[in-house]
KEPASE-31134 format. One record per residue (C-alpha): x, y, z. Coordinates in steps of 0.5 Angstrom, whole numbers, plus 500, padded with zeros to 3 digits. Each point is the difference from the previous one (the first is absolute). Layout:
BEGIN
XYZ ...
//
This chain:
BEGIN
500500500 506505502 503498494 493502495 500506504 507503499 499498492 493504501 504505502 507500495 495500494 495506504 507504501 502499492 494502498 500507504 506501497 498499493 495505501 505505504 504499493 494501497 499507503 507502500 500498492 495506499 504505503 506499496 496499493 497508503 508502501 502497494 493505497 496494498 494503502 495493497 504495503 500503506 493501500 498492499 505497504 498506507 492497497 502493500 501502507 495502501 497494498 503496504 500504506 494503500 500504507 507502499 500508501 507499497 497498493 496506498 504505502 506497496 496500495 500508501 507501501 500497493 495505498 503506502 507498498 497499492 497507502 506503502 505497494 494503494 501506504 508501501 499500508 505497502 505502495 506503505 499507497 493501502 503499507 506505500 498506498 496502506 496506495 498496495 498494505 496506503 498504493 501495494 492499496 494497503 500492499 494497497 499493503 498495496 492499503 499493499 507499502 498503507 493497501 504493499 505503506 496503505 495493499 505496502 502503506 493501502 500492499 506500504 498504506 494495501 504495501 505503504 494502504 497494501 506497503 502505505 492501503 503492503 507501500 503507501 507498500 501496493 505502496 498499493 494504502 504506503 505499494 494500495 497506502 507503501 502500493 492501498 500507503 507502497 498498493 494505501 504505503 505499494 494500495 498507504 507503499 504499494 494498495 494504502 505506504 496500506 505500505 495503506 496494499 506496500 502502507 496496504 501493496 507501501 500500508 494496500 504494497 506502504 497499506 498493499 507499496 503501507 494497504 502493496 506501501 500500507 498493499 503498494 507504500 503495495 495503495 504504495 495502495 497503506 505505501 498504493 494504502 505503506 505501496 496503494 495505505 508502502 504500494 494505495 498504506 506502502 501503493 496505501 501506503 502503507 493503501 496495497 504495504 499503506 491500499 502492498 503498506 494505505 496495495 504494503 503498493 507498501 506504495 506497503 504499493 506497503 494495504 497499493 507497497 500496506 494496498 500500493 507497501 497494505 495499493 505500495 504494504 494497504 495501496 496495496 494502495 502508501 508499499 501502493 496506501 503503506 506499497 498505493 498504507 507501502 503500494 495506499 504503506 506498498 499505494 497505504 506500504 505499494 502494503 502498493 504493502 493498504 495501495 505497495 500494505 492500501 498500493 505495497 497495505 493502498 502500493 503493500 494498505 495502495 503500493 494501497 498506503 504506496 499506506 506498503 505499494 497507497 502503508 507496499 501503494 499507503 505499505 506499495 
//
């Protein structure tokens, strides 16, 4: 009987991690810009985990990163001069595109929810609302330029980032949300970042380095992204060798992704 047990056991575990190799192939098809691929892998997810929260709001990760590529979000330009970040023309998001985004994080929230109304403390719900709100919040800001309406996702999904990693501090994929709401608001100005801080938002920039850094190495689903974060950094600091370090490691992690070569060829 123990016997069958533990074999019950092996092939339960196997299966568990085919369907985590599941879910991390559709961050790299995203990563590496193919959008369609990453959208039946995260939905062949779905189906086989139906009450996952991680599943949906994967799914609309893939949907806002489609949206940021057609409109050259994250091409480091965009971030570098703080004028044009601030002034360059209004952006038109794609509305079929983001009726999908904003439908899949409604399906996520109601999963996340049904699992913390009988188990607040569990990890993959906590995570999932963490990255929800910050897709949101990344949504608000750097497509629709609502950056107000952005703040209070920001904190909000950094609180619950450092709630779960009061109990999960292993969690490197957690320690984005702290390092993000530190890193972009620090970039504001003095004045501004005084209101932010009365407001309870953290613009520590040396902090938010820190805890990108910890998802860089530690990470897992959101590593790559916090490294184009630090190579963002990088470049804004004319750290050259460490941009050149970050982006020839996502240019050969991605291959199929052109964003990091072009970036690459700028440094040259």
């Amino acid at each position: 009987m123990r016997i069958l047990l533990l074999s019950l056991a092996m092939v339960s575990g196997i299966r568990l991690n085919a369907q985590a190799a599941l879910l991390e192939t559709g961050y790299r098809q995203m990563y590496n810009l193919q959008f369609d691929e990453a959208h039946g892998t995260f939905h062949d997810w779905e189906r086989l985990r139906p009450d996952d929260p991680m599943g949906p709001v994967s799914d609309a990760a893939a949907y806002l990163f489609t949206e940021f590529d057609r409109l050259h979000i994250l091409q480091s330009e965009f971030f570098l001069d703080d004028q044009n970040f601030e002034t360059r023309r209004k952006l038109s998001p794609d509305p079929v595109l983001k009726r999908k985004f904003l439908d899949a994080l409604a399906r996520s929230e109601v999963l996340a929810k049904r699992v913390l109304e009988r188990a607040p403390e569990d990890a993959n719900a906590l995570f999932a609302t963490v990255l929800r709100l910050g897709l949101r919040a990344d949504y608000l800001a750097l497509v629709e330029k609502r950056y107000l309406a952005s703040l209070s996702d920001v904190k909000t999904s950094r609180l619950l980032a450092e709630k779960l990693l009061a109990n999960d501090p292993d969690n490197g994929d957690a320690y984005l949300a702290i390092g993000v709401e530190n890193y972009l608001l620090s970039l504001k100005p003095a004045p501004l970042r005084w209101l932010l801080r009365i407001g309870g938002a953290q613009t520590d920039k040396e902090r938010g380095i820190e805890k990108l850094s910890i998802t860089a190495e530690k990470g897992h689903y959101l590593l790559p992204y916090a490294r184009v974060l630090l190579a963002v950094a990088a470049l804004r600091d004319h750290n050259w060798s460490r941009a050149r370090e970050l982006l020839d490691w996502l240019a050969r992690e991605f291959p199929h992704n052109r964003l990091y070569p072009e970036e690459l060829a700028r440094l040259q």
